[in-house]
C-alpha positions as CSV (number, residue, x, y, z in Angstrom):
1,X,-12.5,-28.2,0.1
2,X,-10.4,-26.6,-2.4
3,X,-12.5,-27.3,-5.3
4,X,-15.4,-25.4,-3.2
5,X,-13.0,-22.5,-2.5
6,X,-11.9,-21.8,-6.1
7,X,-15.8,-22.4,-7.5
8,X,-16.3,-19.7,-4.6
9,X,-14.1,-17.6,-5.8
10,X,-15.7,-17.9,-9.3
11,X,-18.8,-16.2,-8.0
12,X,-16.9,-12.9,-7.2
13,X,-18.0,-10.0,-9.4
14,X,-15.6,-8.4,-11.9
15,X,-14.4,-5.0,-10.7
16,X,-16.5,-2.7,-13.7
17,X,-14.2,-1.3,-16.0
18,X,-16.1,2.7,-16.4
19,X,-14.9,5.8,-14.3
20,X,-16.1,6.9,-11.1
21,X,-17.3,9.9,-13.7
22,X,-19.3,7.7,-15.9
23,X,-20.8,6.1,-12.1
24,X,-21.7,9.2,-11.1
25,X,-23.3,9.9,-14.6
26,X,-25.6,6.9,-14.3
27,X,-26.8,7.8,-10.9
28,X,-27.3,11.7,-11.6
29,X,-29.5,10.6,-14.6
30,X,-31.7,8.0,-12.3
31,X,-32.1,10.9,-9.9
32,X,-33.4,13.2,-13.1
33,X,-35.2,10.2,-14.8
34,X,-37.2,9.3,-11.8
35,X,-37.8,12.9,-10.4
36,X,-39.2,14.4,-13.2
37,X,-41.6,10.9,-14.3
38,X,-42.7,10.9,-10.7
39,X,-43.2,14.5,-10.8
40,X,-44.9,15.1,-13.8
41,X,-47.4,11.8,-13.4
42,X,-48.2,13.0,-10.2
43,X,-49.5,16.1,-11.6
44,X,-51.1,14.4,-14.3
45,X,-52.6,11.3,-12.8
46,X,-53.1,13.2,-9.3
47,X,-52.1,11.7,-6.0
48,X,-55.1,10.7,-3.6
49,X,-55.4,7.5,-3.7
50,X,-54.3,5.3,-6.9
51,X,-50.0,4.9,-7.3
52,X,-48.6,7.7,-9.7
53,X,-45.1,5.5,-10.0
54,X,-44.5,1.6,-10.3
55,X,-42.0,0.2,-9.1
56,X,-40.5,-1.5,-11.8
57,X,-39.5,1.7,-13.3
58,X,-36.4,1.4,-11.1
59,X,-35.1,-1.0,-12.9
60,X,-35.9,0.3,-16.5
61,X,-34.2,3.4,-14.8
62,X,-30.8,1.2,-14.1
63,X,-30.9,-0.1,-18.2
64,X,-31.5,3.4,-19.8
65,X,-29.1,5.2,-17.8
66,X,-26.0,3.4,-16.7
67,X,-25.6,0.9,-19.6
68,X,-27.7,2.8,-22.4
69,X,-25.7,0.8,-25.4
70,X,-27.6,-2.1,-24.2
71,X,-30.2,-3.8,-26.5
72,X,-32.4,-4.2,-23.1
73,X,-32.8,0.0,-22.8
74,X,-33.8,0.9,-26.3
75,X,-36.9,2.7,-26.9
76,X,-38.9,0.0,-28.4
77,X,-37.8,-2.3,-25.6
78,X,-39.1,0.4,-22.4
79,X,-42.0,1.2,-24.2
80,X,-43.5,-2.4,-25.6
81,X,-41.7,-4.3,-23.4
82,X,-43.9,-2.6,-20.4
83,X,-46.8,-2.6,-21.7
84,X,-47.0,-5.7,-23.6
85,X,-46.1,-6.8,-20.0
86,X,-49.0,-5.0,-18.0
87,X,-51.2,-6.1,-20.5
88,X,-50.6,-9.9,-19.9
89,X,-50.4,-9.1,-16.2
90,X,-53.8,-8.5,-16.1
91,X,-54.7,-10.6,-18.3
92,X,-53.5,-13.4,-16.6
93,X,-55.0,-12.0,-13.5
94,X,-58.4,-12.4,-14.7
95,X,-58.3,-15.6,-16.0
96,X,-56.2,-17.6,-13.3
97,X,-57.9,-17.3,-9.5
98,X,-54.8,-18.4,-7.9
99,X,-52.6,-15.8,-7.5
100,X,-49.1,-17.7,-7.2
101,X,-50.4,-19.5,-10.8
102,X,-51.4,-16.3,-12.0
103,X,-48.1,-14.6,-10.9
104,X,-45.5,-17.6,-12.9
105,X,-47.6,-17.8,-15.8
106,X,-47.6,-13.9,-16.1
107,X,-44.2,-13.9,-16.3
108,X,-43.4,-16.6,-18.4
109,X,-46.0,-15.3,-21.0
110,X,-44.7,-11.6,-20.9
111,X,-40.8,-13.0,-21.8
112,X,-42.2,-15.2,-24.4
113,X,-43.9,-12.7,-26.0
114,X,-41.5,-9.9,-25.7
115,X,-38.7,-12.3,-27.6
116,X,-41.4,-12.7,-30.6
117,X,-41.8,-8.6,-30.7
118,X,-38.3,-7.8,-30.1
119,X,-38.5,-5.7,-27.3
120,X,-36.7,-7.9,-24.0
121,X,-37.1,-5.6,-21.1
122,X,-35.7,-7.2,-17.9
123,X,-38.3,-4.9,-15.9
124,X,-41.0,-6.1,-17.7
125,X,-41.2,-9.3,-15.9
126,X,-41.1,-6.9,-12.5
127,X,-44.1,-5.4,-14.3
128,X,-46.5,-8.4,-15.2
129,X,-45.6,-9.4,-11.6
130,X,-46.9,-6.2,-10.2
131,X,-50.1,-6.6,-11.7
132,X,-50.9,-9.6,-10.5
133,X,-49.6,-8.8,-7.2
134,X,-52.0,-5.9,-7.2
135,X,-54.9,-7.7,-7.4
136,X,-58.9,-6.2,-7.3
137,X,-57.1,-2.8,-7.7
138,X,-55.6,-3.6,-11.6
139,X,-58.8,-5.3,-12.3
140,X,-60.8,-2.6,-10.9
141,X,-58.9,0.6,-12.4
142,X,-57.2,-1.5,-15.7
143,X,-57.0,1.5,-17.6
144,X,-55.5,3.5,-15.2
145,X,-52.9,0.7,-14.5
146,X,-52.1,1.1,-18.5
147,X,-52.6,4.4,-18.9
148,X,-49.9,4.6,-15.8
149,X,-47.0,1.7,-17.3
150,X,-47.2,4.1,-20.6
151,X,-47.1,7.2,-19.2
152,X,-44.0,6.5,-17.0
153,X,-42.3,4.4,-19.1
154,X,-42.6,7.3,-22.0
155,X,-41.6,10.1,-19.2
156,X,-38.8,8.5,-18.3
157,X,-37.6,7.6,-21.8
158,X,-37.8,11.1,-22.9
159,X,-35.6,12.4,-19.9
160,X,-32.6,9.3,-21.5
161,X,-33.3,10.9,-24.8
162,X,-32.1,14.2,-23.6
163,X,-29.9,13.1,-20.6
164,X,-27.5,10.7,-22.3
165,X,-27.3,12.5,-25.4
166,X,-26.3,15.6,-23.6
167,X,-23.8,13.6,-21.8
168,X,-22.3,12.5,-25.3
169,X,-23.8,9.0,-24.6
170,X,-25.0,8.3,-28.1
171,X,-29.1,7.1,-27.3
172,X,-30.9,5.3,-28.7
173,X,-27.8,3.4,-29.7
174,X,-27.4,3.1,-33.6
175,X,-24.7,1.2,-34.9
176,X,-24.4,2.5,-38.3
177,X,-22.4,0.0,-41.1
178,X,-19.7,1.9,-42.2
179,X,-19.5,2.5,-45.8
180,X,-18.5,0.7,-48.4
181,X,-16.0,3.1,-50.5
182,X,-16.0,1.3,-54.1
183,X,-19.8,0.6,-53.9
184,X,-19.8,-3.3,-54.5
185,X,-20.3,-6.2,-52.2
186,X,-16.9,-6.6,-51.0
187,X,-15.9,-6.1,-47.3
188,X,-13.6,-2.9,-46.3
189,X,-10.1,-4.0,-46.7
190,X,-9.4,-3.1,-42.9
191,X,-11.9,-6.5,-42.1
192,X,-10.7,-8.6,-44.8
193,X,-8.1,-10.1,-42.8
194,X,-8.9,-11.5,-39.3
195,X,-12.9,-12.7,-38.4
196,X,-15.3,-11.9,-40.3
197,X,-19.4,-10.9,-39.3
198,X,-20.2,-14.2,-40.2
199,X,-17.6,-15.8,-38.3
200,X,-19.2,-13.5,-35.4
201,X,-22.4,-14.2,-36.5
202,X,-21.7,-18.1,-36.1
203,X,-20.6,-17.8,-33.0
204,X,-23.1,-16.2,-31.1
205,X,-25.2,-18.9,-32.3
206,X,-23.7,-21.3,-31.5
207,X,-23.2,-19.3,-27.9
208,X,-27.3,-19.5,-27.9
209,X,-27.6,-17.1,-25.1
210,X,-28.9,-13.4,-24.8
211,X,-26.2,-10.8,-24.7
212,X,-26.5,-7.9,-23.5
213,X,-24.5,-6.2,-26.6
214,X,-25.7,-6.2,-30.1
215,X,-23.7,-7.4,-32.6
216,X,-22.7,-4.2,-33.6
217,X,-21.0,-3.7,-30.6
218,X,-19.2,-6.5,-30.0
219,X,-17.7,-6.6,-33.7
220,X,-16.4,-2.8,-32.9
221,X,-15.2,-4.0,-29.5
222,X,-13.4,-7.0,-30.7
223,X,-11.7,-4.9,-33.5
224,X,-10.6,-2.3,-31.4
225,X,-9.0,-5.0,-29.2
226,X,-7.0,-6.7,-32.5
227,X,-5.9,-3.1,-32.8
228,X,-4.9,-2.6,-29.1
229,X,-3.1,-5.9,-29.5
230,X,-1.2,-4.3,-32.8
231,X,0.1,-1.2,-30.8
232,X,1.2,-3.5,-27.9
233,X,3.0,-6.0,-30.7
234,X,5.0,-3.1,-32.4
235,X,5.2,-0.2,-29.6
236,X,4.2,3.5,-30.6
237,X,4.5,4.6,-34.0
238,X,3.0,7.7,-34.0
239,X,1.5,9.4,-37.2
240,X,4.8,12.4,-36.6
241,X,7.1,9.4,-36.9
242,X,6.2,8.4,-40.4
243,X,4.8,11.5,-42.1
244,X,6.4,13.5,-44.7
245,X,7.5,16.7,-43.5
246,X,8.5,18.8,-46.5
247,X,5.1,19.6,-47.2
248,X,3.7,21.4,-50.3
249,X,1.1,23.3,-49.3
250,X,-1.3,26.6,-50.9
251,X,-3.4,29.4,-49.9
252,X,-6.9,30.0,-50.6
253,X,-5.8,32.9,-53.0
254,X,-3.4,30.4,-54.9
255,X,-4.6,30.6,-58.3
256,X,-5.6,27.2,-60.3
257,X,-2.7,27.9,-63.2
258,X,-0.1,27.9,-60.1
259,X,-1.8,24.7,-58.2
260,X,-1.9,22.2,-61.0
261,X,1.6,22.4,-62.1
262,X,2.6,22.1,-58.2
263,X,0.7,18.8,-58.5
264,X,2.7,17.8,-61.5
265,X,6.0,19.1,-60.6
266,X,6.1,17.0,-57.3
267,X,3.7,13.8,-58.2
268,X,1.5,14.3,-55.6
269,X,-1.7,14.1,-55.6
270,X,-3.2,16.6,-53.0
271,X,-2.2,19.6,-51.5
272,X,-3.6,21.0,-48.1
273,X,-4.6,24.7,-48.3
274,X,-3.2,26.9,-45.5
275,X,-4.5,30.0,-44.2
276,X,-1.0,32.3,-43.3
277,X,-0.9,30.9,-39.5
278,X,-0.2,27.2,-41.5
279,X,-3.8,26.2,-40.1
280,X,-5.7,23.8,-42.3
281,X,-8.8,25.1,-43.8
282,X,-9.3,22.6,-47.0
283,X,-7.6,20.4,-49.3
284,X,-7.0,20.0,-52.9
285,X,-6.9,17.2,-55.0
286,X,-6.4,16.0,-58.5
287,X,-9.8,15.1,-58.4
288,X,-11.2,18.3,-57.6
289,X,-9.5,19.9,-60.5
290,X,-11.3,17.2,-63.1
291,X,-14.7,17.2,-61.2
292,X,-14.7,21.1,-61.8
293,X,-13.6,20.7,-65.4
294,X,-16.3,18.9,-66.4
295,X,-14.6,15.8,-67.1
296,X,-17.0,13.2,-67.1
297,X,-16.0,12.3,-71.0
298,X,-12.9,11.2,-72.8
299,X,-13.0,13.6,-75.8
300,X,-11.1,16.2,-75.6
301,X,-9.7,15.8,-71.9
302,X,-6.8,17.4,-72.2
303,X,-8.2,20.5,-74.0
304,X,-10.8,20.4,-71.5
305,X,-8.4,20.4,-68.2
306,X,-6.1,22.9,-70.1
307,X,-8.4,25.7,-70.3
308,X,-10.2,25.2,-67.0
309,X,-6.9,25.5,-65.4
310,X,-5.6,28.1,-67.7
311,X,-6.2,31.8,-65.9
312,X,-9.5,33.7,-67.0
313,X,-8.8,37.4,-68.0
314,X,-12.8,38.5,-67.3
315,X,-14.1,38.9,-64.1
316,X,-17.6,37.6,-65.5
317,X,-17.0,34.4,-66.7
318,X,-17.9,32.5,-63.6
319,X,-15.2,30.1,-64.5
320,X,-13.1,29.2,-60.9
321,X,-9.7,31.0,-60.9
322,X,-8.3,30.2,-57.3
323,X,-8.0,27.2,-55.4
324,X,-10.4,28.6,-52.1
325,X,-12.8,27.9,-54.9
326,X,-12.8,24.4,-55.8
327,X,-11.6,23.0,-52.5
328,X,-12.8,20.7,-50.3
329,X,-13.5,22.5,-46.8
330,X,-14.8,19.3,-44.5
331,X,-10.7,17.9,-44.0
332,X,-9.8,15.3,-41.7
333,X,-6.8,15.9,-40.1
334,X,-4.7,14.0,-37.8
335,X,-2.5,14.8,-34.6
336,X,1.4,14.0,-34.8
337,X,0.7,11.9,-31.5
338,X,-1.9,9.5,-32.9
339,X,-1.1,6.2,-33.6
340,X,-0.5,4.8,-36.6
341,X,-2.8,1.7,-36.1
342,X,-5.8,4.5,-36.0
343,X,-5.1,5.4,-39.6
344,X,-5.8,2.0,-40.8
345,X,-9.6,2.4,-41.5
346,X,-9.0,5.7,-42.1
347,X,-6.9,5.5,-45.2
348,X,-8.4,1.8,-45.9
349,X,-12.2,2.0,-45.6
350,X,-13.0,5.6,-46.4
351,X,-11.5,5.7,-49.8
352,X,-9.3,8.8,-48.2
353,X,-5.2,8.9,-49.5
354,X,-3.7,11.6,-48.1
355,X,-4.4,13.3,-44.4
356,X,-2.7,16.2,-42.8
357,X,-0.9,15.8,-39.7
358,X,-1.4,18.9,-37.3
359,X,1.1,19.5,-34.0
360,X,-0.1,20.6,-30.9
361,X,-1.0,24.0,-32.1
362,X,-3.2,22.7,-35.0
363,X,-0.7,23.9,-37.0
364,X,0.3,22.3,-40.4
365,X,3.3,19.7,-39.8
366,X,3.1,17.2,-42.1
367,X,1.1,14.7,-44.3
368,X,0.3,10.9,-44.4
369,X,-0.3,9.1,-47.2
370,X,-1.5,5.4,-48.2
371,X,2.3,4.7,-49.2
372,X,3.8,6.3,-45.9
373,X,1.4,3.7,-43.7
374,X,2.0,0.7,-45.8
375,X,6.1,1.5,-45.2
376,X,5.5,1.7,-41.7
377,X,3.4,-1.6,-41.3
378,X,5.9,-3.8,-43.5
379,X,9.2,-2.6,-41.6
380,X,7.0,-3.7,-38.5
381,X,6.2,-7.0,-39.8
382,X,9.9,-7.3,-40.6
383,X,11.5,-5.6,-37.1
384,X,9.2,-8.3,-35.0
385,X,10.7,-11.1,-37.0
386,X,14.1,-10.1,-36.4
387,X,15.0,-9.0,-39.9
388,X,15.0,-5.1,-39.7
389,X,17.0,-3.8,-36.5
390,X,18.9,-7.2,-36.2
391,X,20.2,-9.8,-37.6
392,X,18.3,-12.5,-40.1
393,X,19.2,-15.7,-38.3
């Protein structure tokens, strides 16, 4: 009796982890979808005596709205998934007298052949079903019955397109790679230590079952929970615990002569430009200085970086003389607050060394560099086993 209970038990759904906000998202975004697709065919397709909505498009409705990050709602899948399904719906009807025959052999067909296209729609198989189901009237009126899967399908997808985007649900759902800093075949250096793609990509074979997550996804949602794990490990090291706070900083006036010896004078190798409320509105690098000069060859570097640098006396020359000029504008910038295990791929993958940390004002407070984050992560490694903060045993 027992053993019944607990496989009972099994069968109980998992509370959903999303917000009543994101709930309430979904549903307002059904209620648009299907409002404005039953409107609109209805006014196109009329309303005397042939359907104007299927019924199936309830369910696409469910996929493109309250889980739009699944590979089950993409465009492709709505839009060839439905039809490919109508199409062997009637199909199937015409060939096969008996309906229950017609009906499983619709269905099967229409999965089969949306796995080989790539475009697995759940309500598709509602949608082969349907025209069977329907009878003399698909037969009778078969391009209507198309004409009708495409036109709601592509009414309804438009509405997503514009609905979940304007609710900052990213659709269709791209999973861009990130970027690979050095330009060569080698992994970032954030995912060189832990599982790899393949590893994930071994798995889910071996798993042999249809997720509904791409890849993508679940590689991002596994490394976000390695991180979670990290802050949970070593507690909250925030970016204003570890930042340097004597910062050197310039204005967008500071002339070039003035920057580069600032560089110099306190081995740095950036400097974050200021405006006079200490907001950030660009940085400065060594980098900049050389791209500007013109740099690209050995002979006569030096020379070359001395007289870029070196203060032009004529207003004509067109030569850069202050460092608003050669700056880079686009800065990312963190908040005191943040936690350190967030600048990871940020100083790791993106080929970034240096980021300004802002307070709660957005007001200049400090900076983080490559060095400062590497500090932090060893006297971790070292306060978890006991060696920093206690005694070695």
């Amino acid at each position: 009796m027992s053993a019944v209970l607990n496989w009972l038990k099994g069968l109980k759904p998992q509370q959903s982890p999303v917000n009543h906000q994101e709930k309430l998202r979904a549903c307002l975004g059904a209620l648009l979808g299907i409002l404005f697709s039953g409107f609109l065919s209805a006014w196109l397709l009329g309303m005397e005596s042939l359907p104007f909505l299927m019924a199936p498009l309830g369910a696409s409705a469910v996929l493109l709205y309250a889980v739009p990050a699944s590979p089950l709602a993409q465009p492709w899948c709505i839009i060839g998934g439905n039809l490919v399904s109508a199409l062997v719906g009637i199909a199937s009807l015409y060939w096969i007298p008996l309906v229950p025959v017609a009906a499983a052999v619709a269905v099967a067909i229409a999965i089969i052949l949306m796995f080989a296209l790539r475009c697995l729609h759940p309500p598709g198989g509602a949608v082969a079903l349907t025209a069977v189901l329907s009878g003399s009237l698909a037969l009778e009126h078969t391009g209507y019955f198309l004409l009708l899967v495409l036109l709601n399908s592509s009414l309804l997808l438009l509405v997503a397109l514009a609905y979940n985007n304007a609710t900052k649900r990213s659709y269709p759902h791209v999973t861009r790679p990130e970027p690979n800093t050095h330009n060569t075949h080698d992994v970032n250096p954030s995912h060189r230590v832990g599982f790899t793609r393949d590893d994930l990509d071994t798995v889910l074979k071996e798993y042999n079952q249809v997720l509904d997550v791409t890849p993508d996804d679940l590689e991002n949602l596994l490394l976000k929970t390695e991180m979670q794990a990290y802050k949970r490990r070593f507690g909250e090291i925030t970016c204003g615990d570890i930042m340097s706070r004597d910062v050197i900083s310039v204005e967008y006036g500071t002339l070039l002569e003035e920057a580069w010896p600032l560089l110099l004078t306190h081995h740095i190798k950036a400097l974050p430009v200021v405006d006079r409320a200490r907001r950030v509105i660009g940085i400065i690098t060594r980098f900049d200085f050389m791209k500007h000069a013109n740099l690209d060859a050995y002979p006569g570097f030096e020379e070359k970086l001395r007289k870029f640098v070196r203060r032009s006396l004529s207003a004509e020359s067109g030569q850069p003389q202050v460092v608003g000029q050669i700056m880079t504008s686009k800065v990312l910038t963190v908040d005191m607050d943040m936690h350190i295990v967030k600048l990871v791929p940020l100083l790791s993958d993106h080929g970034i060394h240096h980021v300004p940390v802002l307070d709660h004002e957005q007001r200049l407070v400090g900076i983080v560099t490559q060095t400062d984050l590497v500090a932090a992560l060893y006297r971790g490694q070292l306060e978890e086993a006991g060696i920093f903060g206690g005694s070695i045993s």
